[in-house]
mmCIF file of the N, C-alpha and C atoms, coordinates in Angstrom:
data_MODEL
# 
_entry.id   MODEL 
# 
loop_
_atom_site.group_PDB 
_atom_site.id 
_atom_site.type_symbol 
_atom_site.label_atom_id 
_atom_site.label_alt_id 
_atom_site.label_comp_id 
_atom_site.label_asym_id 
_atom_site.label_entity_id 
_atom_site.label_seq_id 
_atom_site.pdbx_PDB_ins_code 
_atom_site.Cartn_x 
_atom_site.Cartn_y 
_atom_site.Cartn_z 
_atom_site.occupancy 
_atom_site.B_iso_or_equiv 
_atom_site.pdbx_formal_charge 
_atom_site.auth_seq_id 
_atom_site.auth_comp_id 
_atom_site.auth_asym_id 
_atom_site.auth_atom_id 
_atom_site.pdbx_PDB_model_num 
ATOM 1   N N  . UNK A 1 1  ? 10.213 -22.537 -4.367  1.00 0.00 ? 1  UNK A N  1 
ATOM 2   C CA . UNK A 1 1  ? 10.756 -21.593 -5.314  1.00 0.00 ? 1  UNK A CA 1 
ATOM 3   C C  . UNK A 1 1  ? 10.232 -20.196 -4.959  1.00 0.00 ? 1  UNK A C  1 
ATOM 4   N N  . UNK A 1 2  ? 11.003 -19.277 -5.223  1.00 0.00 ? 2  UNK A N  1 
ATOM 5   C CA . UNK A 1 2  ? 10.534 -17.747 -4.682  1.00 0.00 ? 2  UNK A CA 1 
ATOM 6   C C  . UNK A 1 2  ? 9.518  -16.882 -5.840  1.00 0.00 ? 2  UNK A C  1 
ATOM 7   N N  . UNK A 1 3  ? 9.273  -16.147 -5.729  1.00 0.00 ? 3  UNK A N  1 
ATOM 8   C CA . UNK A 1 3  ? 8.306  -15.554 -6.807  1.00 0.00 ? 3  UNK A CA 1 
ATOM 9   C C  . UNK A 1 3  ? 8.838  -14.356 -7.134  1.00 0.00 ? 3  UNK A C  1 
ATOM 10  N N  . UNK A 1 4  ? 10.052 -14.247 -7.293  1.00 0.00 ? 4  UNK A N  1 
ATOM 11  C CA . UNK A 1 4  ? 10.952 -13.643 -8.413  1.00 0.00 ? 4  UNK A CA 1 
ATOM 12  C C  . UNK A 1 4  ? 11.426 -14.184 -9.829  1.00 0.00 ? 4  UNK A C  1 
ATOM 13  N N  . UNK A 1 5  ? 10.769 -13.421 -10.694 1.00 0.00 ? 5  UNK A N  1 
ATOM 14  C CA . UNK A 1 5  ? 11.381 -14.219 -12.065 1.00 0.00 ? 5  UNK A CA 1 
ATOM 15  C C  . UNK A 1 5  ? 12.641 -14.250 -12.202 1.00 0.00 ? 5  UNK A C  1 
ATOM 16  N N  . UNK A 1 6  ? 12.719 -15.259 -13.400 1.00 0.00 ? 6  UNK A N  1 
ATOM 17  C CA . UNK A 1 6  ? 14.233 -15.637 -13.701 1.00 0.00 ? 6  UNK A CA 1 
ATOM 18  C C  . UNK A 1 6  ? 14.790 -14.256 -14.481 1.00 0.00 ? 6  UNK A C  1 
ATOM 19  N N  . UNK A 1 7  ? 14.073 -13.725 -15.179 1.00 0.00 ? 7  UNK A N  1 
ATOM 20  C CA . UNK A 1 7  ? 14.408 -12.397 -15.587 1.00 0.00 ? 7  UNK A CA 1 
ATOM 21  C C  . UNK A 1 7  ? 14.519 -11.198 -15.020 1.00 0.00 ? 7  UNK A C  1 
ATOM 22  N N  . UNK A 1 8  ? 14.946 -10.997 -13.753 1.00 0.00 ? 8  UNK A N  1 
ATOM 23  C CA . UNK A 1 8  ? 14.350 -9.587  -12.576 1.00 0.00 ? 8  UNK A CA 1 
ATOM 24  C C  . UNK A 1 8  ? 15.258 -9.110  -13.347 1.00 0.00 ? 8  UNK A C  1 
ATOM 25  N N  . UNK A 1 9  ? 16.699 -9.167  -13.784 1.00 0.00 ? 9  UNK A N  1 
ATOM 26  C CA . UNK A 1 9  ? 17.677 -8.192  -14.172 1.00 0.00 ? 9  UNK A CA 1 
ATOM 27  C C  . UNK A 1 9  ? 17.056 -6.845  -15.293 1.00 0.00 ? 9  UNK A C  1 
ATOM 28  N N  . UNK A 1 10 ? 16.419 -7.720  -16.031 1.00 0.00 ? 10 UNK A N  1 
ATOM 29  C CA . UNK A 1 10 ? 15.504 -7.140  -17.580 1.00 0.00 ? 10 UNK A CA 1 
ATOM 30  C C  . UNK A 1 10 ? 14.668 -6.212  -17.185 1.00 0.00 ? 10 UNK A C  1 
ATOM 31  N N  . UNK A 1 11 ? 14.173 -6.519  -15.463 1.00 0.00 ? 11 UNK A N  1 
ATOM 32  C CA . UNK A 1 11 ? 12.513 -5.896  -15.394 1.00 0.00 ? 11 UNK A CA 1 
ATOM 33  C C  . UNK A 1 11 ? 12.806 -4.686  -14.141 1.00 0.00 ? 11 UNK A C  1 
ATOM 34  N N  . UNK A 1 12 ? 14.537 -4.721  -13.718 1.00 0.00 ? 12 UNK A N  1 
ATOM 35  C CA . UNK A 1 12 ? 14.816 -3.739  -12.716 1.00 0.00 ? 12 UNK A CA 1 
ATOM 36  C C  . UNK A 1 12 ? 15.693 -2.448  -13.288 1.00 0.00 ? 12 UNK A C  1 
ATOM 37  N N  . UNK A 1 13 ? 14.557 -1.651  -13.467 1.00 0.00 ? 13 UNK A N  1 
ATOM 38  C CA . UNK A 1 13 ? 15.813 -0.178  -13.801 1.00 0.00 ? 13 UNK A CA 1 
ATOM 39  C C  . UNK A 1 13 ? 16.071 0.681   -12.823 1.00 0.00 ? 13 UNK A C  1 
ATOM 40  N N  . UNK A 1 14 ? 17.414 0.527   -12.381 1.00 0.00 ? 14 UNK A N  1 
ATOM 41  C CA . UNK A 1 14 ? 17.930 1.147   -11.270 1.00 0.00 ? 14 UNK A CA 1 
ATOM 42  C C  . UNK A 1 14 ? 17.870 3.010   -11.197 1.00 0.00 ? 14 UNK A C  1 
ATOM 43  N N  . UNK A 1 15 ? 17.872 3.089   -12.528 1.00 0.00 ? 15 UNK A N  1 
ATOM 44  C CA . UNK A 1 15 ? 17.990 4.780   -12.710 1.00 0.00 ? 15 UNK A CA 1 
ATOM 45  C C  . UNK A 1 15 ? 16.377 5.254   -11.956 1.00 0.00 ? 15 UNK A C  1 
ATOM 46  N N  . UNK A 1 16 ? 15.360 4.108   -12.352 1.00 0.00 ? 16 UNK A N  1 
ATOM 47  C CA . UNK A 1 16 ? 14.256 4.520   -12.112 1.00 0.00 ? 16 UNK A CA 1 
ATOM 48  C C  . UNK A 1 16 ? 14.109 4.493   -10.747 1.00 0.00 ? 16 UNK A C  1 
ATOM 49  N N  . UNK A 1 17 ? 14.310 3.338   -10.003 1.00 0.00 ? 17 UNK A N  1 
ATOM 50  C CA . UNK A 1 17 ? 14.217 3.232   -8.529  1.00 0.00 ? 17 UNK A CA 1 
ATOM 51  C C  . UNK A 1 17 ? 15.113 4.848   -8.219  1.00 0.00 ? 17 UNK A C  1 
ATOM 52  N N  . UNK A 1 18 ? 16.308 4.672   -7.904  1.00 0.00 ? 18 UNK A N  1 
ATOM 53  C CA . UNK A 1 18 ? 17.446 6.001   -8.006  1.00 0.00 ? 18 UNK A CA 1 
ATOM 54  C C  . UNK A 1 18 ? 16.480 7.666   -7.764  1.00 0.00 ? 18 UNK A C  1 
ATOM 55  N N  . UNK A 1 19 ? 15.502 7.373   -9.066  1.00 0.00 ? 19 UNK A N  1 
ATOM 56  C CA . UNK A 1 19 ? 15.142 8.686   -9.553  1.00 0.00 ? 19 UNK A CA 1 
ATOM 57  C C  . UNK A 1 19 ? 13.887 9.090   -8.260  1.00 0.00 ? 19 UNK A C  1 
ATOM 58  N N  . UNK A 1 20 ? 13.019 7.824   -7.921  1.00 0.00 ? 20 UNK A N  1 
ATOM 59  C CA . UNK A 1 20 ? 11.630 7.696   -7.675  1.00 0.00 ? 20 UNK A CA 1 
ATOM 60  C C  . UNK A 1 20 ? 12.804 7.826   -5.779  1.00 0.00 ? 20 UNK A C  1 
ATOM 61  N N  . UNK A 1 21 ? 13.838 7.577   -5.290  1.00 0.00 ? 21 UNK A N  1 
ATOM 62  C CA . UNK A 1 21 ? 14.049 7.199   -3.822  1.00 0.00 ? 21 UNK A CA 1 
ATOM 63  C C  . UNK A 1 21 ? 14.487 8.990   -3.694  1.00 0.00 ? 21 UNK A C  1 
ATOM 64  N N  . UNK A 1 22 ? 15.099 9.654   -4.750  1.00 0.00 ? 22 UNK A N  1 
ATOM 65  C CA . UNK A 1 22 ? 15.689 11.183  -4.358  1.00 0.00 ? 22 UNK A CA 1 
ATOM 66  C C  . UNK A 1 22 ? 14.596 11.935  -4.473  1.00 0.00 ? 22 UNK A C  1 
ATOM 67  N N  . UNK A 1 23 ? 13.291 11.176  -5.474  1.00 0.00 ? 23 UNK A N  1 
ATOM 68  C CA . UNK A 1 23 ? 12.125 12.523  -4.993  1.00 0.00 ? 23 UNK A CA 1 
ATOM 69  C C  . UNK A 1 23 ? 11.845 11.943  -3.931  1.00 0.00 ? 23 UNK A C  1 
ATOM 70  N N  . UNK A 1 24 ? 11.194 11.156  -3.206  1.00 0.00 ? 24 UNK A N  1 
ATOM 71  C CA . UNK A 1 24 ? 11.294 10.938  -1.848  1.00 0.00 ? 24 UNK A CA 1 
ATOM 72  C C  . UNK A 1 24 ? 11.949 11.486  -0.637  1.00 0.00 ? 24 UNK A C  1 
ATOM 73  N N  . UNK A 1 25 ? 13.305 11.176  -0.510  1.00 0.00 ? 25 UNK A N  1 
ATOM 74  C CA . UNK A 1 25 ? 13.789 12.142  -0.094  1.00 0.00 ? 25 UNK A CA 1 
ATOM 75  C C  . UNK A 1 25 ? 14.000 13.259  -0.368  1.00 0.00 ? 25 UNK A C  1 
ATOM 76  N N  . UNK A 1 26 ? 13.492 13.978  -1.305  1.00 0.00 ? 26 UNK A N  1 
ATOM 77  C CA . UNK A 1 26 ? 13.750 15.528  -1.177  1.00 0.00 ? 26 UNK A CA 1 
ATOM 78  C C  . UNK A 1 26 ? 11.792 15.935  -0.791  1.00 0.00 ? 26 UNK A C  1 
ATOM 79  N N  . UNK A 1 27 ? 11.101 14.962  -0.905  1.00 0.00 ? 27 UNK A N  1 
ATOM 80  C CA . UNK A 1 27 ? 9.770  15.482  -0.319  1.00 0.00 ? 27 UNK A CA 1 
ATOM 81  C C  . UNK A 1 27 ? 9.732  15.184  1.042   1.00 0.00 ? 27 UNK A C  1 
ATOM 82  N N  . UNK A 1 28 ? 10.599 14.188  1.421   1.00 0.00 ? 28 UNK A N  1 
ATOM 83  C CA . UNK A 1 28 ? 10.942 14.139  2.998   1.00 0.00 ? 28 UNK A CA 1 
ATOM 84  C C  . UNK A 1 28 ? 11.697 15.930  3.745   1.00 0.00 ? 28 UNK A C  1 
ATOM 85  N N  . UNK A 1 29 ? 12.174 16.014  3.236   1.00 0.00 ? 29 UNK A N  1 
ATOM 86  C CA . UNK A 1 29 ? 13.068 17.219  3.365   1.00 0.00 ? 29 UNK A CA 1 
ATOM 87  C C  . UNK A 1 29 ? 12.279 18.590  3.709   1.00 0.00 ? 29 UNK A C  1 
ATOM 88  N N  . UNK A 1 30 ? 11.640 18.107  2.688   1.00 0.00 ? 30 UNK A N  1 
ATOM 89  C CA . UNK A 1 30 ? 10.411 19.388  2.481   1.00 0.00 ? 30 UNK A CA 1 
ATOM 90  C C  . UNK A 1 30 ? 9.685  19.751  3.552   1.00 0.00 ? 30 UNK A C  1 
ATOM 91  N N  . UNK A 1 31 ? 8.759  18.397  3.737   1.00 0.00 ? 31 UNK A N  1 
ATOM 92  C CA . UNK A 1 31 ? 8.099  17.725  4.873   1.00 0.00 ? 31 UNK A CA 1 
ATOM 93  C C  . UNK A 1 31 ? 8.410  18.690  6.194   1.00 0.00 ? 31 UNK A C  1 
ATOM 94  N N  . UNK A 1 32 ? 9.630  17.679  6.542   1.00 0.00 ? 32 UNK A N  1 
ATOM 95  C CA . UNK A 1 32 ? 10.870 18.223  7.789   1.00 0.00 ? 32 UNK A CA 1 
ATOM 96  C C  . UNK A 1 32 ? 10.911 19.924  7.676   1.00 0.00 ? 32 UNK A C  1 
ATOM 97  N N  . UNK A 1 33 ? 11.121 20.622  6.821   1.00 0.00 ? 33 UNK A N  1 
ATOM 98  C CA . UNK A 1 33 ? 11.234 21.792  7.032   1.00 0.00 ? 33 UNK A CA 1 
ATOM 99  C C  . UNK A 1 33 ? 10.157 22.529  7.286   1.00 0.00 ? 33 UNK A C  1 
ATOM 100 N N  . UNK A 1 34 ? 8.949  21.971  6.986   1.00 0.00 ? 34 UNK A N  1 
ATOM 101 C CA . UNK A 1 34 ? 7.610  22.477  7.026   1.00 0.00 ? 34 UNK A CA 1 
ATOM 102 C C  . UNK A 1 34 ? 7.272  22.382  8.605   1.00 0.00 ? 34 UNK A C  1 
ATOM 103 N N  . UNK A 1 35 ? 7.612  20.805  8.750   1.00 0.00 ? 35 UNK A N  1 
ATOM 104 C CA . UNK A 1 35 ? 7.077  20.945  10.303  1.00 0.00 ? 35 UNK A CA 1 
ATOM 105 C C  . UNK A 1 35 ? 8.235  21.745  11.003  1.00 0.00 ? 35 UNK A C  1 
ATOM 106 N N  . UNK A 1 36 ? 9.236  22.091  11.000  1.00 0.00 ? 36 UNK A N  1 
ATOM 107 C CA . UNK A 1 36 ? 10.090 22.692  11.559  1.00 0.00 ? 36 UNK A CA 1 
ATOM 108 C C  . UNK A 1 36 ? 9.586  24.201  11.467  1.00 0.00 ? 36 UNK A C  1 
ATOM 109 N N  . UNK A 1 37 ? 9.134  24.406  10.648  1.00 0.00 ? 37 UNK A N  1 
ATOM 110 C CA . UNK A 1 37 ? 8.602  26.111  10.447  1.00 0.00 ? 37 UNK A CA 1 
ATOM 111 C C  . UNK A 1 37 ? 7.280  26.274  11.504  1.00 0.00 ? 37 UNK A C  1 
ATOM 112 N N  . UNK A 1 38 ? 6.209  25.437  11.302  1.00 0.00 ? 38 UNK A N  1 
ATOM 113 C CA . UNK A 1 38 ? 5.177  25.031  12.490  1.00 0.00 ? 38 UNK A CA 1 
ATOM 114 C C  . UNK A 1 38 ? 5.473  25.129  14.000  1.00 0.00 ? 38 UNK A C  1 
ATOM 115 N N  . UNK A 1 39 ? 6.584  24.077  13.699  1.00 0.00 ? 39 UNK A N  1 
ATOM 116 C CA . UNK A 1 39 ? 6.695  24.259  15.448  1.00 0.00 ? 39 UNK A CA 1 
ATOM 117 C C  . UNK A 1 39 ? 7.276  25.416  15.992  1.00 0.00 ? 39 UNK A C  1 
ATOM 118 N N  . UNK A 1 40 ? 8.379  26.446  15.344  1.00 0.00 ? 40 UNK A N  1 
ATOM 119 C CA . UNK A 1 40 ? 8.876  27.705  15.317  1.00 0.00 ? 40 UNK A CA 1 
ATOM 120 C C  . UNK A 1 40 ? 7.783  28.706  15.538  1.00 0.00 ? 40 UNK A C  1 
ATOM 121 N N  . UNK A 1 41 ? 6.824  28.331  15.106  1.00 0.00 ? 41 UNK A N  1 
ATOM 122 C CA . UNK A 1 41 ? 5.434  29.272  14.716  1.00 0.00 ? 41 UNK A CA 1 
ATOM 123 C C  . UNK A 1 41 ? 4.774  29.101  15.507  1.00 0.00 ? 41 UNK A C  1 
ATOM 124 N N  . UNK A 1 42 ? 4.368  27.892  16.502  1.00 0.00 ? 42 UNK A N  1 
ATOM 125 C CA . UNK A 1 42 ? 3.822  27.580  17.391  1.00 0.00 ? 42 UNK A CA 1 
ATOM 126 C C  . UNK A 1 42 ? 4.303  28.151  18.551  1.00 0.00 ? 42 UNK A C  1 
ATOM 127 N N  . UNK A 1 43 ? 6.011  28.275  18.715  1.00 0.00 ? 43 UNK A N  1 
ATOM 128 C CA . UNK A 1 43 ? 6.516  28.593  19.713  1.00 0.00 ? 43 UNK A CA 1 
ATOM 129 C C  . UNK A 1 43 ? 6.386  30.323  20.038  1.00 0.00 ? 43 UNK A C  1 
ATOM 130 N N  . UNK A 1 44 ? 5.812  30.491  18.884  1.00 0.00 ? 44 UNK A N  1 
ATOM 131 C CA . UNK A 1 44 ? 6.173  32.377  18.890  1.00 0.00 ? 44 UNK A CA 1 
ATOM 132 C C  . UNK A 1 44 ? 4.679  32.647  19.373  1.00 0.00 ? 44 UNK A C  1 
ATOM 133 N N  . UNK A 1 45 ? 3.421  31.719  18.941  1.00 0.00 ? 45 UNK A N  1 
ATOM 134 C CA . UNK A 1 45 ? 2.388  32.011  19.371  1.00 0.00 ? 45 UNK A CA 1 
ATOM 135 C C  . UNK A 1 45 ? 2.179  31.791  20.726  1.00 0.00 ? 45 UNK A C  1 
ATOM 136 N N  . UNK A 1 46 ? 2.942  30.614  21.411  1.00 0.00 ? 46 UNK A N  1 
ATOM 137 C CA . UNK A 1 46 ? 2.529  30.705  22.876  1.00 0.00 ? 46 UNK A CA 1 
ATOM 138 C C  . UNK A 1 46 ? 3.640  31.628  23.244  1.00 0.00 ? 46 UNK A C  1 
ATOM 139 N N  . UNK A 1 47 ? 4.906  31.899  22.707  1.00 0.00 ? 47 UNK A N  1 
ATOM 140 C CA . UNK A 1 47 ? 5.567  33.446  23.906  1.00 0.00 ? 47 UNK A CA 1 
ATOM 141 C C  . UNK A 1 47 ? 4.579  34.767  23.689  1.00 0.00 ? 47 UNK A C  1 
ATOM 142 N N  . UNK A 1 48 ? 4.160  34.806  22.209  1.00 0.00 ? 48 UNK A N  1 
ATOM 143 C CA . UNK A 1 48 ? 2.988  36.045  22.190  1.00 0.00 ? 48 UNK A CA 1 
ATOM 144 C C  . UNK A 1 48 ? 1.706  35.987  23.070  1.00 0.00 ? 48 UNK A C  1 
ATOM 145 N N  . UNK A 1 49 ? 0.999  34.404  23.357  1.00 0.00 ? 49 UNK A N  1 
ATOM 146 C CA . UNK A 1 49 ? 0.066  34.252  24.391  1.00 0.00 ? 49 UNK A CA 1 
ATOM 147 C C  . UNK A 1 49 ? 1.072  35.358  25.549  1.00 0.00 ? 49 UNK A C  1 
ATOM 148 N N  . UNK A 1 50 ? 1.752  35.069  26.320  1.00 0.00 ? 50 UNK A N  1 
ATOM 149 C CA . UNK A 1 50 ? 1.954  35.537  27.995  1.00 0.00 ? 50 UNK A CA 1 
ATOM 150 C C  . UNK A 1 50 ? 2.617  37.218  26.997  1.00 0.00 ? 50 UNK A C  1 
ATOM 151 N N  . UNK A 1 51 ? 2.815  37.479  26.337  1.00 0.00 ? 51 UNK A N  1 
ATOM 152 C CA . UNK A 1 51 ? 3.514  38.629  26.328  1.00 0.00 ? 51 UNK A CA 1 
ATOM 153 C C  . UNK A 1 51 ? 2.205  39.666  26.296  1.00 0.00 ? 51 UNK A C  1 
ATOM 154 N N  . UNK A 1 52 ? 1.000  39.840  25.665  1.00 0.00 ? 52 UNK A N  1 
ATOM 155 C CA . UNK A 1 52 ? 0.309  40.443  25.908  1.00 0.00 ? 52 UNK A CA 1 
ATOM 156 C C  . UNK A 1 52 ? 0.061  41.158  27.269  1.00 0.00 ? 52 UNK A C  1 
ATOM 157 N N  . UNK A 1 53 ? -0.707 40.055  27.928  1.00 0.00 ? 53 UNK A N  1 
ATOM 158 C CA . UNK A 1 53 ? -1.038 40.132  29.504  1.00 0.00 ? 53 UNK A CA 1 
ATOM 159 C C  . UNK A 1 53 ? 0.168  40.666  30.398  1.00 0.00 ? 53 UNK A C  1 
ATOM 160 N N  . UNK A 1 54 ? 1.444  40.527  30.050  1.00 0.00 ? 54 UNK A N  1 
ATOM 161 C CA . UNK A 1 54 ? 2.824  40.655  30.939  1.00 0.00 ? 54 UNK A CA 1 
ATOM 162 C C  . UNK A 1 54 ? 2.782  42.460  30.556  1.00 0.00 ? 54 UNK A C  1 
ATOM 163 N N  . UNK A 1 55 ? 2.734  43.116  29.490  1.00 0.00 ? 55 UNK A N  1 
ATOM 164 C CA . UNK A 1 55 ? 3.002  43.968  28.893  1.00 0.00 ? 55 UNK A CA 1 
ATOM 165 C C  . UNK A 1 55 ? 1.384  44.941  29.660  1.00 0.00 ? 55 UNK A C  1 
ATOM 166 N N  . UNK A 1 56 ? 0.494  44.334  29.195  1.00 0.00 ? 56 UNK A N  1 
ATOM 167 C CA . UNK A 1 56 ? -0.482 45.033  30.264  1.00 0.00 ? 56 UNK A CA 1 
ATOM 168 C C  . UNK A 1 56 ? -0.572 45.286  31.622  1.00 0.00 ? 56 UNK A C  1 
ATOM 169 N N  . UNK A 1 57 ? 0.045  44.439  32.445  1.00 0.00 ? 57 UNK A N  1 
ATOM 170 C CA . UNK A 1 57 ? 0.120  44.065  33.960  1.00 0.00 ? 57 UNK A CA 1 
ATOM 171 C C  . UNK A 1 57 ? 1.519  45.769  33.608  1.00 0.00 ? 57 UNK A C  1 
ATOM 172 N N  . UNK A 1 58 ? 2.435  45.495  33.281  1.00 0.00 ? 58 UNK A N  1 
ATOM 173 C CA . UNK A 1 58 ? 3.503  46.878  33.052  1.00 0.00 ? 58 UNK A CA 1 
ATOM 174 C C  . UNK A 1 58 ? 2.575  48.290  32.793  1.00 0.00 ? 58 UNK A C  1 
ATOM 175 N N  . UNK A 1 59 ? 1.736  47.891  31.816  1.00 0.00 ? 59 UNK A N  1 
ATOM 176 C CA . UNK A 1 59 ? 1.500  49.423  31.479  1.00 0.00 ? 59 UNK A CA 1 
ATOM 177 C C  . UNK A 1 59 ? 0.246  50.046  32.768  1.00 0.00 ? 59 UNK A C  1 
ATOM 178 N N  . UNK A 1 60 ? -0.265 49.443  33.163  1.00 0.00 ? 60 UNK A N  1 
ATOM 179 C CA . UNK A 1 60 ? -1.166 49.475  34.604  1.00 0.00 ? 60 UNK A CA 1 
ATOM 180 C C  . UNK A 1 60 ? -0.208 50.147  35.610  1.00 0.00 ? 60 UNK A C  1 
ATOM 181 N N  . UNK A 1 61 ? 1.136  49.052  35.822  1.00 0.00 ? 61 UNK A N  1 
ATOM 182 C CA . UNK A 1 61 ? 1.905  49.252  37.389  1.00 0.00 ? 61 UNK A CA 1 
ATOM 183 C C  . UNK A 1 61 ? 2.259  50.593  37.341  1.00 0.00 ? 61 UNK A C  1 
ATOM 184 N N  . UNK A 1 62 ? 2.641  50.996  35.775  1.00 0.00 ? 62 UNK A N  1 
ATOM 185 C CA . UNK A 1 62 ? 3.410  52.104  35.334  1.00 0.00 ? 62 UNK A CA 1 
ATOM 186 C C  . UNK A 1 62 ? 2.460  53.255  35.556  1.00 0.00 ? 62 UNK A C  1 
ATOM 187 N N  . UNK A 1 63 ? 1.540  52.867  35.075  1.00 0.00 ? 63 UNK A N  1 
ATOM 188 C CA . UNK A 1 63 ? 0.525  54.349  35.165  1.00 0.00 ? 63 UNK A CA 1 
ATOM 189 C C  . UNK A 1 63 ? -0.344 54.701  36.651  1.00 0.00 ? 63 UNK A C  1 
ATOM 190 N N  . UNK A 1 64 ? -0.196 53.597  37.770  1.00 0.00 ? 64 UNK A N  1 
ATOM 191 C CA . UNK A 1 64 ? -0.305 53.905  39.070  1.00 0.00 ? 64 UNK A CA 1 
ATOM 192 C C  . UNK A 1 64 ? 0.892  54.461  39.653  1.00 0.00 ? 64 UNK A C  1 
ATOM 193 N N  . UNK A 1 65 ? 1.949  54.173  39.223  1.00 0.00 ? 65 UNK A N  1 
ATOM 194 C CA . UNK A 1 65 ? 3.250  54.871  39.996  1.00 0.00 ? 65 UNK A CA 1 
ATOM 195 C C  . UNK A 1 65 ? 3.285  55.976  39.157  1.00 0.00 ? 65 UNK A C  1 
ATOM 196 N N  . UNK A 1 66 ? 2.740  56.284  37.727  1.00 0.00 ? 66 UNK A N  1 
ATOM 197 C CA . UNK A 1 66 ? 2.960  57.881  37.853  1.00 0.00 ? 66 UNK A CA 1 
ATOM 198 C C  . UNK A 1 66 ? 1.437  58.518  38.291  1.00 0.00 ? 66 UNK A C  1 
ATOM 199 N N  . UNK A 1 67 ? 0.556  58.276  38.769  1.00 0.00 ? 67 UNK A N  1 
ATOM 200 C CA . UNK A 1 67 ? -0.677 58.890  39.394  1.00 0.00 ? 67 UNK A CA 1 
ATOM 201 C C  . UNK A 1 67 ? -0.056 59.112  40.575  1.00 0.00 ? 67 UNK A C  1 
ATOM 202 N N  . UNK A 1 68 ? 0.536  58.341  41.368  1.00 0.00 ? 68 UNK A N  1 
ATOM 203 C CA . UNK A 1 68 ? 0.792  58.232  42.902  1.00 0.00 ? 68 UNK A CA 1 
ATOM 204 C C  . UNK A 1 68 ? 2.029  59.434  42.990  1.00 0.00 ? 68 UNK A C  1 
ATOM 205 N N  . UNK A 1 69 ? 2.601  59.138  41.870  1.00 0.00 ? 69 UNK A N  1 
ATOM 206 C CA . UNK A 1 69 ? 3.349  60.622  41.997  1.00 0.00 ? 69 UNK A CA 1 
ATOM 207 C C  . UNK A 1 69 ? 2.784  61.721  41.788  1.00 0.00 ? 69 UNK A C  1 
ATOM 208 N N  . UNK A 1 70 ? 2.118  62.021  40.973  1.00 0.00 ? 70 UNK A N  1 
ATOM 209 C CA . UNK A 1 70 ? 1.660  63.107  40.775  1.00 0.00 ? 70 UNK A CA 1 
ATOM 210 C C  . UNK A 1 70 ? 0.753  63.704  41.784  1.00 0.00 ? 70 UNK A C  1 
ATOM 211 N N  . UNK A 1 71 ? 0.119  62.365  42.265  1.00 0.00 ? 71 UNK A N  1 
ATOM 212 C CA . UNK A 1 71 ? -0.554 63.485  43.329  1.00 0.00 ? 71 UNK A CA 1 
ATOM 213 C C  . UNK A 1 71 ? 0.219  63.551  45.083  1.00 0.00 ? 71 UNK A C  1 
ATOM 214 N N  . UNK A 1 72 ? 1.300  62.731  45.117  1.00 0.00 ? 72 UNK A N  1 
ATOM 215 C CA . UNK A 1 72 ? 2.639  62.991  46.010  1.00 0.00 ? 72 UNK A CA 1 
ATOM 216 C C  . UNK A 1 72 ? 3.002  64.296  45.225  1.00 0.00 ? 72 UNK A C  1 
ATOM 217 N N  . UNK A 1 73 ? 3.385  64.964  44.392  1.00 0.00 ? 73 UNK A N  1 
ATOM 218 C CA . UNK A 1 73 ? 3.857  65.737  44.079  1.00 0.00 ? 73 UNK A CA 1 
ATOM 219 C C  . UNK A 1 73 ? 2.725  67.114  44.197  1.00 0.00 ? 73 UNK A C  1 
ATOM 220 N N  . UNK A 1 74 ? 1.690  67.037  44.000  1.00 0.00 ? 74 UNK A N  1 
ATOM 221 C CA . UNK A 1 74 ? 0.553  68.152  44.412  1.00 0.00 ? 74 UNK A CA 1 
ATOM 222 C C  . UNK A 1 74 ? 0.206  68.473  45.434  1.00 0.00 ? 74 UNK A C  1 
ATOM 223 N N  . UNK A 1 75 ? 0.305  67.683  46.381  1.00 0.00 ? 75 UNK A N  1 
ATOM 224 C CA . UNK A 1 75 ? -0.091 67.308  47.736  1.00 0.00 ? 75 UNK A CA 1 
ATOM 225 C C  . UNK A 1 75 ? 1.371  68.109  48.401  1.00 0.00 ? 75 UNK A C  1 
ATOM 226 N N  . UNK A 1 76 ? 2.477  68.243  47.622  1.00 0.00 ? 76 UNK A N  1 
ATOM 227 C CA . UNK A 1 76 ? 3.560  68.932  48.546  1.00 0.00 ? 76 UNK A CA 1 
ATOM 228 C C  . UNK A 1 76 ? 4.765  68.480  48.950  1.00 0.00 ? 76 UNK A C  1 
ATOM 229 N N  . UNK A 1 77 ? 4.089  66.777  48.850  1.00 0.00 ? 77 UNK A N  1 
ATOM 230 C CA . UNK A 1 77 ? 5.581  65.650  49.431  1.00 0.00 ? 77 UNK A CA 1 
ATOM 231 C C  . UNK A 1 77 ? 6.738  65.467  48.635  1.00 0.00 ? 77 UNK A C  1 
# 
């Protein structure tokens, strides 16, 4: 014999299950959007890792090619 009573109909309220499975899924939801915001956030922190250093390596190249001019340009050339 199974160990379900003869009465489950009496002792199952569907509104309640119903009520208790949509907060679930809407804290699933939640969840999901949270880690979705994380990993978005994660992704911006490693393009901001290399953008620093990329942006410095520029402002260096930039400020030797205008020294090199300037003193090409004093010098006469």
């Amino acid at each position: 014999m199974s160990d379900i009573p003869a009465d489950w109909r009496g002792q199952l309220d569907l509104r309640a299950e119903i009520a208790r499975i949509d907060r679930e899924r809407a804290e699933t939801a939640k969840l999901t959007e949270e880690a979705r915001k994380f990993i978005a956030e994660a992704r911006k922190f490693d393009r901001d890792r290399w953008l620093a250093p990329m942006l410095a390596v520029v402002t260096v190249l930039g400020g030797m090619l205008g020294a090199a001019t300037f003193i090409a340009h004093i010098m006469g050339h």
